[in-house]
C-alpha positions in Angstrom: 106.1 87.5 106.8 107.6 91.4 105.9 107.6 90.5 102.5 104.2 89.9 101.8 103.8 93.3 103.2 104.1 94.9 100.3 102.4 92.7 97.8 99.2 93.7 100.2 99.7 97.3 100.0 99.8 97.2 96.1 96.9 95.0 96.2 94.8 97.6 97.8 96.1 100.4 96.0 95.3 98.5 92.9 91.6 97.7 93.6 90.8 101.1 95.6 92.3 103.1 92.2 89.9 100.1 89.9 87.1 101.1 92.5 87.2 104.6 91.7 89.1 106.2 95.1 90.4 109.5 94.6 94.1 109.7 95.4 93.6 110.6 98.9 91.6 108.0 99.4 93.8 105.3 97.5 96.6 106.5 100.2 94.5 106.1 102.8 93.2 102.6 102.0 97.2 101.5 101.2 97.9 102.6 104.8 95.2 101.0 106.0 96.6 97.6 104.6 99.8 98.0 105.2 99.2 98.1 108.9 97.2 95.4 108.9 99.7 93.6 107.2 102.6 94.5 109.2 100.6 93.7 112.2 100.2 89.8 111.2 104.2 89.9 110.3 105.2 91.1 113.5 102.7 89.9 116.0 101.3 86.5 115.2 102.2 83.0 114.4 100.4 83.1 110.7 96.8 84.6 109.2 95.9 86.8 106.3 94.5 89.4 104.8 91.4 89.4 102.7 90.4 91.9 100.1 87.1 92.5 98.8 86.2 94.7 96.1 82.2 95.2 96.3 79.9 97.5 93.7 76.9 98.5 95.2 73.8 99.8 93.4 75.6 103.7 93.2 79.1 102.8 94.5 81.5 100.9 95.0 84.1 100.0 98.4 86.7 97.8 99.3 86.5 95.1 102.8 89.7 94.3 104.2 89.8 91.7 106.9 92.7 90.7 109.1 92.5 87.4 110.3 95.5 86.2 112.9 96.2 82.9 114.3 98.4 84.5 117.0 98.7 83.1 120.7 96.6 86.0 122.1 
């Protein structure tokens, strides 16, 4: 639902600044998740998202996956 919304978006934010993003980048990712998100709310029946933080051997990035159980 719209509430969870905003628990993603901090989420994000969170692990993209604990990952290292610069601040344009932090934004960037938070938008990101927040339309994913506030695509779920609005157009599916139920789903999540996932949020992976991953270090590689000279940096480190963030996977977000959107999984819907929508009728389409």
């Amino acid at each position: 639902d719209m509430s969870a919304v905003g628990d993603v978006r901090r989420n994000v934010a969170k692990l993209a600044e604990e990952a290292g993003f610069g601040e344009s980048d932090r934004g960037k990712a938070a938008i990101i998740a927040t339309e994913l998100a506030t695509n779920l709310a609005r157009h599916s029946t139920g789903g999540e998202v996932v949020i992976q933080s991953v270090t590689g051997a000279d940096r480190k990035w963030l996977d977000l996956y959107s999984i819907d159980r929508g009728p389409g």
